[in-house]
C-alpha positions as CSV (number, residue, x, y, z in Angstrom):
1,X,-30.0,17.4,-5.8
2,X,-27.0,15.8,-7.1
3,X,-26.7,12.9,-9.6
4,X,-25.7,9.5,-8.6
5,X,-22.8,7.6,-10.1
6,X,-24.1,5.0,-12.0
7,X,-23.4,1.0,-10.3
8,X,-20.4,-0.9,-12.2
9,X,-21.9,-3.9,-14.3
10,X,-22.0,-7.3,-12.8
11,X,-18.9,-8.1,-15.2
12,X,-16.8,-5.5,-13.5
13,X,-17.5,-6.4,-10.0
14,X,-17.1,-10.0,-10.2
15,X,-13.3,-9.3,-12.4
16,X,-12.6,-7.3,-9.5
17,X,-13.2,-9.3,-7.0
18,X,-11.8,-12.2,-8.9
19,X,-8.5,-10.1,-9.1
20,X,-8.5,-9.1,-5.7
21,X,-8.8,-13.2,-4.4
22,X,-5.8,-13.4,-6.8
23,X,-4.0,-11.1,-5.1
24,X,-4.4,-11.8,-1.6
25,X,-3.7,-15.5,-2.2
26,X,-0.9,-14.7,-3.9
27,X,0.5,-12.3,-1.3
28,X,-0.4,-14.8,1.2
29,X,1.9,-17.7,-0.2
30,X,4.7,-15.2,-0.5
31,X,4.7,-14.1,3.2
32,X,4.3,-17.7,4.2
33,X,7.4,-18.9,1.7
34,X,9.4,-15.6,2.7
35,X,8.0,-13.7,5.7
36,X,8.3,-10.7,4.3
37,X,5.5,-7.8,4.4
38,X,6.6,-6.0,2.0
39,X,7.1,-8.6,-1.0
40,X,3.7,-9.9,-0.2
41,X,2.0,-6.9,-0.6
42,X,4.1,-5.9,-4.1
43,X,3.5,-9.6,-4.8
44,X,-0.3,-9.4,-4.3
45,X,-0.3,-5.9,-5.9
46,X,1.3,-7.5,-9.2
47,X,-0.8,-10.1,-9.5
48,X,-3.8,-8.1,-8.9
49,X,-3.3,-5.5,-11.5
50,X,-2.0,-8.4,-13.6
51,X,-4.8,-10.8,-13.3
52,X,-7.4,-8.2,-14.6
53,X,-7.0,-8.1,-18.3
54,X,-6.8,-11.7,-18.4
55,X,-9.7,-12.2,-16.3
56,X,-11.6,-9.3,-18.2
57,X,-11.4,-11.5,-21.6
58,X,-11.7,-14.9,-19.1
59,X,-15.4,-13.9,-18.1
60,X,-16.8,-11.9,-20.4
């Protein structure tokens, strides 16, 4: 029978989804202000990956 992973701690899930709101609001208001797929996604992308460390010291 093989072993399960173990869950992620409630911290972890709730800096991750905190980062991933980031980023998809943030990609949003750069395709609305330039219409353009591909800077929204790098924009949303950055911000993501960006947002976690801070939100990692935020919330804990």
């Amino acid at each position: 029978m093989p072993s399960q992973a173990p869950l992620p701690s409630v911290h972890a899930v709730v800096v991750f989804l905190a980062a991933v709101i980031t980023g998809l609001v943030m990609g949003g208001l750069m395709f609305l202000h330039d219409k353009s797929v591909p800077a929204a996604v790098a924009t949303g992308l950055v911000a993501a990956g960006g947002s976690v460390p801070v939100l990692h010291k935020l919330i804990g």
